[in-house]
TORKOL-4160 file (C-alpha; in steps of 0.2 Angstrom, whole numbers, padded with zeros to 4 digits, m for minus):
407
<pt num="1" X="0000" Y="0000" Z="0000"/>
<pt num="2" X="0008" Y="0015" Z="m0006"/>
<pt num="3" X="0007" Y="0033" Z="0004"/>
<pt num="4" X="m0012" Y="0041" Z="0001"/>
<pt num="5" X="m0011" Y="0060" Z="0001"/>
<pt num="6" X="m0027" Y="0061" Z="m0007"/>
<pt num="7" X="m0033" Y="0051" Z="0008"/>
<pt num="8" X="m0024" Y="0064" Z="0019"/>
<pt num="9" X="m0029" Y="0078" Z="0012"/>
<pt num="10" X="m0050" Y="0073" Z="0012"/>
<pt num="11" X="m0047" Y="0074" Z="0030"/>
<pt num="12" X="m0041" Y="0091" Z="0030"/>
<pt num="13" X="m0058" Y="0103" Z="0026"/>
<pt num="14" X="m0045" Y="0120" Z="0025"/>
<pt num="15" X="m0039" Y="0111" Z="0007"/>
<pt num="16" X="m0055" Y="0113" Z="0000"/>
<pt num="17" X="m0051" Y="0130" Z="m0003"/>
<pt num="18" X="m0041" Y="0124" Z="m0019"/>
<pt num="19" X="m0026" Y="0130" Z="m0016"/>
<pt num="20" X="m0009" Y="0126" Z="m0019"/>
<pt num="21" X="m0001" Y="0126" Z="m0002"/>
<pt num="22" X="0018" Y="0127" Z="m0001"/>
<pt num="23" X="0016" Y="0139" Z="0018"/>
<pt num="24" X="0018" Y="0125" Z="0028"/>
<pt num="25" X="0034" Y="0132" Z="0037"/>
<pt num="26" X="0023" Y="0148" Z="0043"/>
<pt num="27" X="0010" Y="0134" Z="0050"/>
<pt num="28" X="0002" Y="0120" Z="0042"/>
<pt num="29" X="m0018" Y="0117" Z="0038"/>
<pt num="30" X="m0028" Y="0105" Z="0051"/>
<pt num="31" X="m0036" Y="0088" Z="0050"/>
<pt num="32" X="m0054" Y="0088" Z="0055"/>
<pt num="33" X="m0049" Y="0075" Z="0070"/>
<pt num="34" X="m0039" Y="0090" Z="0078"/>
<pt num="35" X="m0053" Y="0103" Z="0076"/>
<pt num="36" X="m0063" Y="0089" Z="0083"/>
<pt num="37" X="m0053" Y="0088" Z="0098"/>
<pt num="38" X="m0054" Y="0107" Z="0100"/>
<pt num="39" X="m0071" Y="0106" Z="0101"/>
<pt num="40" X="m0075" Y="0092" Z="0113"/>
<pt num="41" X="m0063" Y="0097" Z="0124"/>
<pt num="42" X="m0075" Y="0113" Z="0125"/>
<pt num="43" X="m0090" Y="0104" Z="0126"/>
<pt num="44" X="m0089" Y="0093" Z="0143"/>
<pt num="45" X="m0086" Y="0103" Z="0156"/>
<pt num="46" X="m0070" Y="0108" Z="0164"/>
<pt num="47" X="m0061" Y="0116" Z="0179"/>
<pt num="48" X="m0044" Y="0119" Z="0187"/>
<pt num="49" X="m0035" Y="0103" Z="0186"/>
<pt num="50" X="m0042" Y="0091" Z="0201"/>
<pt num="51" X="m0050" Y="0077" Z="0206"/>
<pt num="52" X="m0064" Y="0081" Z="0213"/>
<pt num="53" X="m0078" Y="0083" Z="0200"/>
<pt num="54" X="m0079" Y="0079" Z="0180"/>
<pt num="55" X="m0073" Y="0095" Z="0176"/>
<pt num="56" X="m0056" Y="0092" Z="0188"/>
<pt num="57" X="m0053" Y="0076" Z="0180"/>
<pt num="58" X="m0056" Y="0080" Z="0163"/>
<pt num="59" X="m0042" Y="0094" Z="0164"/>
<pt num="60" X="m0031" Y="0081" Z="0174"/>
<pt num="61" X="m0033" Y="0069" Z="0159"/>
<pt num="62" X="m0031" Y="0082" Z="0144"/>
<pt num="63" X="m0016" Y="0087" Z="0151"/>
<pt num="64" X="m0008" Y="0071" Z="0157"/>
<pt num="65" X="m0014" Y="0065" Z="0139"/>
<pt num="66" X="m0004" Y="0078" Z="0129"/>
<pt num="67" X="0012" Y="0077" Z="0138"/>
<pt num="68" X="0012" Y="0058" Z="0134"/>
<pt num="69" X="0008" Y="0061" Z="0116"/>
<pt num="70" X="0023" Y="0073" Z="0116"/>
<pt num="71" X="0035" Y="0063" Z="0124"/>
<pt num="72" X="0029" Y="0049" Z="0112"/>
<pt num="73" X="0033" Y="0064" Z="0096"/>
<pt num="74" X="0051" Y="0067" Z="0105"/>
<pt num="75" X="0058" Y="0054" Z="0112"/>
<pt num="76" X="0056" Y="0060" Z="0130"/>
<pt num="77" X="0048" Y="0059" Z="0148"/>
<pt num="78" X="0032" Y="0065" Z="0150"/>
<pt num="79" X="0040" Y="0073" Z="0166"/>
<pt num="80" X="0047" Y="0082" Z="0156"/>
<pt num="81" X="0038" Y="0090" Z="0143"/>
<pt num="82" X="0033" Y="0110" Z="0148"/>
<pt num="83" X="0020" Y="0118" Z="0139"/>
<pt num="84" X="0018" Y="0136" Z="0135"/>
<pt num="85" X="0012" Y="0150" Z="0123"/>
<pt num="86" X="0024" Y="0147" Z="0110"/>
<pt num="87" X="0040" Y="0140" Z="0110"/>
<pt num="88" X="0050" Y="0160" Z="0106"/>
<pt num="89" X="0041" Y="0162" Z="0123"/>
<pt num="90" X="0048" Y="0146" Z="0132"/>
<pt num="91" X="0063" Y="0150" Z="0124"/>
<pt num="92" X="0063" Y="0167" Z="0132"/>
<pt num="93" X="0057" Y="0161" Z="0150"/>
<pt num="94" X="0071" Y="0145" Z="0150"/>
<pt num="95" X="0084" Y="0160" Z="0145"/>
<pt num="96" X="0081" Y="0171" Z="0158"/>
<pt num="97" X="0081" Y="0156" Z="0169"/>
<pt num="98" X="0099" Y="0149" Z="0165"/>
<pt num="99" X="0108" Y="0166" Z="0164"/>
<pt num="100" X="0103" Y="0169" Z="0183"/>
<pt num="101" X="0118" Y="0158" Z="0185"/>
<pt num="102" X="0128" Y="0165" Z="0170"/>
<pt num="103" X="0141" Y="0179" Z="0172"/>
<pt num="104" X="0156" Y="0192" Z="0166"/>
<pt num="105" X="0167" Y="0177" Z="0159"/>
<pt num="106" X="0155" Y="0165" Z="0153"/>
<pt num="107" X="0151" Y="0163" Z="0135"/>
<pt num="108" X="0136" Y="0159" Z="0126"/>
<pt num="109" X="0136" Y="0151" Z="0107"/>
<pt num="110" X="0120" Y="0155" Z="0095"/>
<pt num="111" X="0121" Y="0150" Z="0075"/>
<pt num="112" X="0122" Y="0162" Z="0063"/>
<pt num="113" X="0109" Y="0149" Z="0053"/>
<pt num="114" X="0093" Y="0150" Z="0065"/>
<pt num="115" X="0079" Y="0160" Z="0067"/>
<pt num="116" X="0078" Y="0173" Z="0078"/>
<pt num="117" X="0067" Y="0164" Z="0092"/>
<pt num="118" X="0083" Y="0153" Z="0095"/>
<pt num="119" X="0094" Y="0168" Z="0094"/>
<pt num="120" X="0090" Y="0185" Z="0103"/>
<pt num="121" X="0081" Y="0178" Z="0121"/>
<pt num="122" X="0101" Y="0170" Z="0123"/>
<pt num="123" X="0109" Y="0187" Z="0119"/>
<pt num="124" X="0098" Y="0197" Z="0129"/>
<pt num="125" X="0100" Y="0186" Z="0143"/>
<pt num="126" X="0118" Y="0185" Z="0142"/>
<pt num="127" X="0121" Y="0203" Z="0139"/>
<pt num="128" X="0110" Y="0206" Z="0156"/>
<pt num="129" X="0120" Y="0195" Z="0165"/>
<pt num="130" X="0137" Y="0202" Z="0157"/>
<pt num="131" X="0142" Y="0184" Z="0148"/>
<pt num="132" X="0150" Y="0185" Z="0131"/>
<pt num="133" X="0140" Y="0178" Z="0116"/>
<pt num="134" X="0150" Y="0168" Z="0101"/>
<pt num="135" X="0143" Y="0165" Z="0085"/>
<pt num="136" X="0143" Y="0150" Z="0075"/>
<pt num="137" X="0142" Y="0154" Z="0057"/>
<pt num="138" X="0139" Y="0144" Z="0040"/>
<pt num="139" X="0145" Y="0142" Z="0022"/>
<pt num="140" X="0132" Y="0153" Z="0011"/>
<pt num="141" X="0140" Y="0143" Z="m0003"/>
<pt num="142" X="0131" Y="0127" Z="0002"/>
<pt num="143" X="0121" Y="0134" Z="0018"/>
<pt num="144" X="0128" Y="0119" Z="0028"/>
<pt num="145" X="0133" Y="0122" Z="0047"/>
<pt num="146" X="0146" Y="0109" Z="0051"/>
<pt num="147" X="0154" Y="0103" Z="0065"/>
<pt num="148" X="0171" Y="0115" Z="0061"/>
<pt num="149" X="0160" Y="0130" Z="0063"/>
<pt num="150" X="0152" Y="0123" Z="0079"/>
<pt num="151" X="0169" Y="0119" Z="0086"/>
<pt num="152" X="0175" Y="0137" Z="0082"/>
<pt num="153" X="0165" Y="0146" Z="0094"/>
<pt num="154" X="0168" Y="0134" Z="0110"/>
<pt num="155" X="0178" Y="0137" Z="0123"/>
<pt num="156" X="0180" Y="0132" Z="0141"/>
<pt num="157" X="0171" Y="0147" Z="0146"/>
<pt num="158" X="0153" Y="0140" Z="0136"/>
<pt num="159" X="0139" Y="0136" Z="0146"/>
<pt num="160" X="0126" Y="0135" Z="0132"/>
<pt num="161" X="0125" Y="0134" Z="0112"/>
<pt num="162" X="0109" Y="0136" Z="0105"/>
<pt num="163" X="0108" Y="0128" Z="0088"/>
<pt num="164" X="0092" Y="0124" Z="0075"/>
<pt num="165" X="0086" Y="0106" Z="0069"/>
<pt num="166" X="0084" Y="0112" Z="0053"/>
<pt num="167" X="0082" Y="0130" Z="0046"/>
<pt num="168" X="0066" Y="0137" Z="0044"/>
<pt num="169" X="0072" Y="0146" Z="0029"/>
<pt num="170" X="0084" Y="0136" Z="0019"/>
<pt num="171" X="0079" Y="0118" Z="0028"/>
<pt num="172" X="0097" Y="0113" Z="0032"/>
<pt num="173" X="0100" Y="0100" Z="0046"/>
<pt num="174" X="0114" Y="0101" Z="0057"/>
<pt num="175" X="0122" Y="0084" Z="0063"/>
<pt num="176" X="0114" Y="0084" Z="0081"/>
<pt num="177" X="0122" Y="0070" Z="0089"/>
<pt num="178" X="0138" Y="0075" Z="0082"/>
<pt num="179" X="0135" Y="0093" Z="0090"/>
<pt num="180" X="0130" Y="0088" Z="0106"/>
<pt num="181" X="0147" Y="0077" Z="0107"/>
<pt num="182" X="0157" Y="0093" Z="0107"/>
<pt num="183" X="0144" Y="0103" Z="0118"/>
<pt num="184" X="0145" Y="0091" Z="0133"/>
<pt num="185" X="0165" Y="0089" Z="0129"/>
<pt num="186" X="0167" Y="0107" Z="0130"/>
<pt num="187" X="0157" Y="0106" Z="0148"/>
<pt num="188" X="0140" Y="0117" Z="0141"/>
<pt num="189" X="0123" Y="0112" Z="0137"/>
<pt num="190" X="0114" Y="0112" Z="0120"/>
<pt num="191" X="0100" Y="0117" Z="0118"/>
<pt num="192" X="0090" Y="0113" Z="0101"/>
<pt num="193" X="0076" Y="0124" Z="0090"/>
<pt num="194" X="0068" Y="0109" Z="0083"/>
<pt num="195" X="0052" Y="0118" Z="0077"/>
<pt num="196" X="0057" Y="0114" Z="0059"/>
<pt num="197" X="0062" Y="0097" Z="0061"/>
<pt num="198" X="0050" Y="0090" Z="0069"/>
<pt num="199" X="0037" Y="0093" Z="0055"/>
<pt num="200" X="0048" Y="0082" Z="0043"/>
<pt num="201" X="0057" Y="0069" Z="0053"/>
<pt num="202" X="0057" Y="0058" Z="0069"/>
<pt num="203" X="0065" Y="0066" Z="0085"/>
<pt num="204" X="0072" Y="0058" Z="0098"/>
<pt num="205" X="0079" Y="0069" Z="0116"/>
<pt num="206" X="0090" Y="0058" Z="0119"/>
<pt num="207" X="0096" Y="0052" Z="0105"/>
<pt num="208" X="0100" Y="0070" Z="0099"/>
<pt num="209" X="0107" Y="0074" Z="0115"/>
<pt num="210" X="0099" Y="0087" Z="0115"/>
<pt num="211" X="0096" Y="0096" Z="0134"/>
<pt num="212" X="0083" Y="0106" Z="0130"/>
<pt num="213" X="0072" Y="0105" Z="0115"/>
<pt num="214" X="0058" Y="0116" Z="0108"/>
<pt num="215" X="0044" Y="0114" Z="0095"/>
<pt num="216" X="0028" Y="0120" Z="0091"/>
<pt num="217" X="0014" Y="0108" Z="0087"/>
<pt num="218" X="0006" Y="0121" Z="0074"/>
<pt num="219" X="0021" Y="0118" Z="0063"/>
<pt num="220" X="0016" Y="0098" Z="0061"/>
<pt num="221" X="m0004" Y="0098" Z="0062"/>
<pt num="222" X="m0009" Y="0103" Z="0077"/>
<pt num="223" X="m0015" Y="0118" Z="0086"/>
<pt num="224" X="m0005" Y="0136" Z="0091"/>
<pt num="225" X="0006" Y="0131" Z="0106"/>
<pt num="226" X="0026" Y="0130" Z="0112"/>
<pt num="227" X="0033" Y="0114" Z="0118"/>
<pt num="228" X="0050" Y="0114" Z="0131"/>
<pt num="229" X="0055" Y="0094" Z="0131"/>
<pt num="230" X="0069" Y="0091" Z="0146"/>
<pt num="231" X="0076" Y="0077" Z="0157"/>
<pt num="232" X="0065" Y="0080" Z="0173"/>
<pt num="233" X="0082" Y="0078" Z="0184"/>
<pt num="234" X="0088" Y="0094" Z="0174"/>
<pt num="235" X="0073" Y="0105" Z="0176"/>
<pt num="236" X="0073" Y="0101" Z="0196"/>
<pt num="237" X="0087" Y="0110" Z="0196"/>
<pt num="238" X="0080" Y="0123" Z="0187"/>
<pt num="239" X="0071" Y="0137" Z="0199"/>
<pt num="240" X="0061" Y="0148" Z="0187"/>
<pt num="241" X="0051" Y="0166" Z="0191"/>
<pt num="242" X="0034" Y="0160" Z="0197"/>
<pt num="243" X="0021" Y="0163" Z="0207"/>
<pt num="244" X="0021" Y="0161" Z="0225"/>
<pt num="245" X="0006" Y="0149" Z="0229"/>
<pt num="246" X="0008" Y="0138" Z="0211"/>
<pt num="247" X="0015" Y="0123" Z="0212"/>
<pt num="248" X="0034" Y="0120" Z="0214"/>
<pt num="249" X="0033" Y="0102" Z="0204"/>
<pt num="250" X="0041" Y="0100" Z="0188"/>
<pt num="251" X="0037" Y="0100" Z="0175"/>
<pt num="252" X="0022" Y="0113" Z="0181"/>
<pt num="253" X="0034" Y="0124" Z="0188"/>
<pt num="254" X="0038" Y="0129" Z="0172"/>
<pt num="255" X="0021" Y="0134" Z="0167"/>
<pt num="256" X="0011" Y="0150" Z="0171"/>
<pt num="257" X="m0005" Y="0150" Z="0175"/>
<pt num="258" X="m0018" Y="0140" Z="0167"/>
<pt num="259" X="m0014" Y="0130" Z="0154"/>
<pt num="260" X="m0024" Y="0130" Z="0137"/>
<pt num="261" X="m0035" Y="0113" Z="0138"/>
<pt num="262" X="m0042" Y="0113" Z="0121"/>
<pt num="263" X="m0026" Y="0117" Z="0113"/>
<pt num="264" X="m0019" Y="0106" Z="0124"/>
<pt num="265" X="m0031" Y="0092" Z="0118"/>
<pt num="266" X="m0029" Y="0096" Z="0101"/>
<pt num="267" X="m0010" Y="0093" Z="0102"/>
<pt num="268" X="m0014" Y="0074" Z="0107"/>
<pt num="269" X="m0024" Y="0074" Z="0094"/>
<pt num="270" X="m0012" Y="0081" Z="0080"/>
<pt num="271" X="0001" Y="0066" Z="0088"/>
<pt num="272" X="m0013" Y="0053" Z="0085"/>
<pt num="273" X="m0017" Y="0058" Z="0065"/>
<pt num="274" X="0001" Y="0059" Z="0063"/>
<pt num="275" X="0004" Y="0040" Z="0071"/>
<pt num="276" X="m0010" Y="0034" Z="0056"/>
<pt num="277" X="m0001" Y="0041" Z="0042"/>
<pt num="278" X="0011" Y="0025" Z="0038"/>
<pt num="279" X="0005" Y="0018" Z="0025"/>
<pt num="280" X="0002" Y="0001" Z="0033"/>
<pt num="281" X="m0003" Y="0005" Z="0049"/>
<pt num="282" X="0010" Y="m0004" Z="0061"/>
<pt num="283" X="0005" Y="m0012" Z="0077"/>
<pt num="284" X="0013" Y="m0007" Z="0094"/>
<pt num="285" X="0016" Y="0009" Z="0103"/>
<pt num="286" X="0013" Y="0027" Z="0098"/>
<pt num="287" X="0031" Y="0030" Z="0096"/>
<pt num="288" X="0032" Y="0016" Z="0084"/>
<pt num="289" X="0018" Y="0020" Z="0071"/>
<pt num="290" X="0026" Y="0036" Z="0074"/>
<pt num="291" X="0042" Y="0033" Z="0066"/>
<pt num="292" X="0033" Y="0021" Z="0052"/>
<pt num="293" X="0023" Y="0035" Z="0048"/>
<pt num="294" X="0036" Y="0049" Z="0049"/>
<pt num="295" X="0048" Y="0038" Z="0036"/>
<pt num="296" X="0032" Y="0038" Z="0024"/>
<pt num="297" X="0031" Y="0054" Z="0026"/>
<pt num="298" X="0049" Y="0060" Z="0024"/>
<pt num="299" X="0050" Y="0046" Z="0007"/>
<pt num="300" X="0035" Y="0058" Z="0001"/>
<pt num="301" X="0041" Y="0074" Z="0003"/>
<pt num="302" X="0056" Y="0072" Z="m0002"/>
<pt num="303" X="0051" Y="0064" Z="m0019"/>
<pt num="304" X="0041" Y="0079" Z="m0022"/>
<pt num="305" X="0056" Y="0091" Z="m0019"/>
<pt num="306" X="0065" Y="0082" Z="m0028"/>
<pt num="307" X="0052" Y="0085" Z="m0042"/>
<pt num="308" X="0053" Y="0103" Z="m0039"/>
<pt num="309" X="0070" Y="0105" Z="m0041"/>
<pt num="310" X="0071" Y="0094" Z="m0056"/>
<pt num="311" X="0058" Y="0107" Z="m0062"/>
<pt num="312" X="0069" Y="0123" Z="m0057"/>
<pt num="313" X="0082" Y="0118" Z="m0067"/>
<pt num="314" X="0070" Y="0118" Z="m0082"/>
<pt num="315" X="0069" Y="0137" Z="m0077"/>
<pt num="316" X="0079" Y="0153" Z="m0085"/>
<pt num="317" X="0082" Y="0167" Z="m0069"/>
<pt num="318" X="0080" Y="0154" Z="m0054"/>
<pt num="319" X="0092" Y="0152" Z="m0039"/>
<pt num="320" X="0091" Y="0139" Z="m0025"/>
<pt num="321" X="0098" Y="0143" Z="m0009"/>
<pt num="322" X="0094" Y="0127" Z="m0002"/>
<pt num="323" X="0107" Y="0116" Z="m0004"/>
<pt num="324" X="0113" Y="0106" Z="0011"/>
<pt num="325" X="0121" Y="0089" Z="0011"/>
<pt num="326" X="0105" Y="0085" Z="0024"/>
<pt num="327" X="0089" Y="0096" Z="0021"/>
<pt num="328" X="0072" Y="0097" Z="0024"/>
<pt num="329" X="0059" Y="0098" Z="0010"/>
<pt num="330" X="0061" Y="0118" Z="0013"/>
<pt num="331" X="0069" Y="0129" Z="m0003"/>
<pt num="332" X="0071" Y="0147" Z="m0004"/>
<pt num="333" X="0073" Y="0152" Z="m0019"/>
<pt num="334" X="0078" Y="0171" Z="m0026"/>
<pt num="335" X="0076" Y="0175" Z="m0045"/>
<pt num="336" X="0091" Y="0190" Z="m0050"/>
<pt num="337" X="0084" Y="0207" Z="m0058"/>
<pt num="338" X="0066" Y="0199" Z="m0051"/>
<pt num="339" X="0059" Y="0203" Z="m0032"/>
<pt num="340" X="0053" Y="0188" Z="m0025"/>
<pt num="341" X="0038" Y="0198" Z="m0016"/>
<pt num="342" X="0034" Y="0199" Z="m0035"/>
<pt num="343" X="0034" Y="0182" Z="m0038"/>
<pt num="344" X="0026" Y="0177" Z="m0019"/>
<pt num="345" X="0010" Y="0188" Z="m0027"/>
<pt num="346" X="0010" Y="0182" Z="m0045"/>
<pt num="347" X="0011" Y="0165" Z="m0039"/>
<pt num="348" X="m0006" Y="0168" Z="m0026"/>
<pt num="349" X="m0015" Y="0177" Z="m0039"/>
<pt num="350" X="m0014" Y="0159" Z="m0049"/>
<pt num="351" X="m0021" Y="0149" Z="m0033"/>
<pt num="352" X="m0002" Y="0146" Z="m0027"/>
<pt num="353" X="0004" Y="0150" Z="m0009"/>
<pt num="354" X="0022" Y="0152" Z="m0007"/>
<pt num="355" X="0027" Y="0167" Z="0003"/>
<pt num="356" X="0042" Y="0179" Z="0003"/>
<pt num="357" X="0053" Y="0186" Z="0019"/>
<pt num="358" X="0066" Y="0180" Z="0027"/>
<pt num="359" X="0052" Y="0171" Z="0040"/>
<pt num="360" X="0063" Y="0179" Z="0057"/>
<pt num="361" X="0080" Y="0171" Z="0048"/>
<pt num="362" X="0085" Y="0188" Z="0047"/>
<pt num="363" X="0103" Y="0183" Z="0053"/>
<pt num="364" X="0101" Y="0168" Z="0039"/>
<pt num="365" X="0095" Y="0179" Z="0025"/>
<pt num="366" X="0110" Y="0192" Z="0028"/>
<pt num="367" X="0126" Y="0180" Z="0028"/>
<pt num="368" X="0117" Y="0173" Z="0011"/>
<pt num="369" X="0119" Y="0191" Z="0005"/>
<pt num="370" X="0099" Y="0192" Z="0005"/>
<pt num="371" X="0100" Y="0207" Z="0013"/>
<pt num="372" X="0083" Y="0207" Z="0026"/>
<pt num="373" X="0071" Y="0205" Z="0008"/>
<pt num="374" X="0074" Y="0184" Z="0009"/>
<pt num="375" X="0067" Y="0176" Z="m0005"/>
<pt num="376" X="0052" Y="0166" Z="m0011"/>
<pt num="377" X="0051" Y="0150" Z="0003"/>
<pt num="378" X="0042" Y="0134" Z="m0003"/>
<pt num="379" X="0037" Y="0123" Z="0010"/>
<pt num="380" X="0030" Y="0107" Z="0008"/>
<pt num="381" X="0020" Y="0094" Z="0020"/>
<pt num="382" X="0011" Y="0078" Z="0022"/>
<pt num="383" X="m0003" Y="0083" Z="0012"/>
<pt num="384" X="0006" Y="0091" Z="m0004"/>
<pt num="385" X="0003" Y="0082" Z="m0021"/>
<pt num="386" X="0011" Y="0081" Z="m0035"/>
<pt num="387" X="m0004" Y="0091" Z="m0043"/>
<pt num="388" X="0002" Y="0106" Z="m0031"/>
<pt num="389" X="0020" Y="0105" Z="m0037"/>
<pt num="390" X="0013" Y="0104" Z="m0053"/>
<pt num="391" X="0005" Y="0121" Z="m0051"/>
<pt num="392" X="0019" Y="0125" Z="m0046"/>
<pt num="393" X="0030" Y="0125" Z="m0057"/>
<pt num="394" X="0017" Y="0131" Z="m0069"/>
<pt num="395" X="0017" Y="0148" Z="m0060"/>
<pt num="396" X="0035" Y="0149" Z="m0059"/>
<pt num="397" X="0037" Y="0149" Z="m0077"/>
<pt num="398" X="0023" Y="0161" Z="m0079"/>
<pt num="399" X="0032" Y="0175" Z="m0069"/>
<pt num="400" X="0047" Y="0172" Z="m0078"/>
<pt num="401" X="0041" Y="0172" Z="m0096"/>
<pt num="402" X="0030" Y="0187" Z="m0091"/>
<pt num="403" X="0040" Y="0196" Z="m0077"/>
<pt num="404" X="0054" Y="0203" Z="m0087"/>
<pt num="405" X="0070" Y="0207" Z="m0076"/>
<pt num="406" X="0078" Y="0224" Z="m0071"/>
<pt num="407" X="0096" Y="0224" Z="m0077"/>
């Protein structure tokens, strides 16, 4: 049985609009089982998380539910998976957090390759506590980050190195496992911006090596939400602003306030549809199906992008920035004496949705000489087609035989 986007994408009511949808990277459509969740979550009662009455109890289990569909998604503990707002915001509060014991003398490592979420909360927090911060760069001639430029920026003096899964704009993938080694060697802790990745490929804490690990479930088919994955003996020593009477327990600790039940339920939910998605549906745990499904879906996508950029190189006017030995299904694309803004409208204007920026990569989009404009970004997902790329393709060649370049 071969993979069945059509089926997917019957299940996913936003699609009907028509569309050819390469935006996943800002935030994909939703399949009607999470909307679902969203709304029966809302529909039985609900209270502050108890015991006591079926509102108590159903919050307790909407919450004990999604972080065990979360640590199935990242290889982790459910002990210790945090939810917040929005993984810039847990970034920001798990900053703020670490550099109360950072000071003059200690050094900080962010990547020249990440979006900014994964970049300014740890240079605004060192800079408050007077620590140094290094930067790792990467080769715009290939857009790879390697374990050289990691390597660069260490020193004796590095308590942290924050570093993406895979880039946002240009979809590279940095050997994780590889980097971790030379974090922990050099005595500091890594933290990862796995937002990207985890909408294309299987994640595993541990196996990365990760220490701390952020993505956002609206990325993969799920609801708006942040997701912090630790080991549970790492955040107990962790001692975070709170309020007074909430609960010193981890993970809750780390969260503030209420949490959000029905996006909470709807975060399950994307984890279930995502576990069904293997072509033949295996048999065992979540975390199984999981990685059957996630190798279905990584063979999909990256056939299609390989049919885009077998396409591209059909076209007169067209560059690819997206080159990395290990990618995502993520190219950015620039088109000289053309503005891609142009293109992002002519290609909408045909029923194609590929936008242009540099999606918060601002430091990406500058060391590729992009300037802060970035370039066209076409994104693919679970439920792109071949009829998508298709349409496409068809709109890129139209821009360019109508479009005519500024010398």
């Amino acid at each position: 049985m071969s993979y069945d986007v059509h089926a997917i994408r019957a299940q996913i009511p936003a699609l009907k609009s028509g569309s050819a949808r390469f935006d996943a990277p800002g935030g994909t459509q939703t399949p009607q089982p999470v909307i679902d969740a969203i709304v029966h979550a809302l529909a039985h009662p609900l209270a502050v998380r108890g015991v006591q009455n079926e509102g108590e109890r159903n919050a307790e289990a909407i919450v004990s539910g999604a972080r065990s569909a979360l640590a199935d998604l990242l290889g982790a503990d459910p002990r210790g998976i945090v939810f917040g707002r929005s993984s810039t915001q847990l970034t920001y509060d798990l900053a703020r957090t670490l550099a109360k014991n950072w000071g003059p003398g200690d050094e900080v490592v962010v990547s020249r390759l990440d979006h900014d979420s994964n970049i300014r909360p740890w240079i605004q927090a060192a800079e408050a506590a007077g620590a140094t911060v290094r930067w790792a760069e990467f080769d715009p001639a290939t857009a790879d980050l390697t374990l050289h430029h990691i390597s660069d920026a260490l020193s004796d003096r590095t308590r942290l190195v924050a570093v993406t899964g895979a880039s946002n704009l240009v979809g590279t993938r940095p050997d994780l496992p590889a980097v971790a080694g030379l974090v922990h060697r050099a005595g500091a802790l890594l933290h990862v911006d796995a937002v990207h990745l985890a909408a294309h490929a299987p994640v595993d804490l541990t196996a990365i090596g990760a220490d701390f690990l952020v993505c956002s479930p609206y990325k993969f088919l799920g609801p708006h939400l942040g997701v912090l994955a630790s080991r549970p003996e790492l955040l107990e020593t962790l001692h975070p602003d709170k309020l007074l009477p909430s609960t010193d327990a981890v993970p809750e600790r780390f969260e503030l306030g209420t949490l959000p039940y029905e996006s909470l339920a709807a975060a399950r939910a994307a984890v279930d549809f995502l576990a069904t998605l293997a072509p033949t549906a295996p048999g065992g745990s979540r975390r199984e199906r999981l990685a059957a499904a996630f190798e279905a879906i990584e063979t999909h996508e990256d056939a299609l992008r390989v049919r885009i950029e077998t396409g591209l190189a059909t076209l007169d006017g067209v560059t690819l920035h997206s080159r990395a030995a290990l990618r995502t299904p993520t190219l950015l694309l620039t088109f000289p004496g053309r503005s891609a803004a142009d293109a992002s409208r002519h290609l909408a204007a045909r029923g194609v949705d590929a936008p242009a920026g540099s999606f918060y990569a601002l430091e990406a989009s500058r060391h590729l000489g992009l300037g802060d404009g970035g370039g066209l970004r076409v994104g693919l997902a679970p439920y792109s087609s071949e009829e998508d790329v298709d349409l496409l393709l068809a709109a890129l060649a139209d821009y360019l035989t109508t479009t005519p370049a500024r010398a």
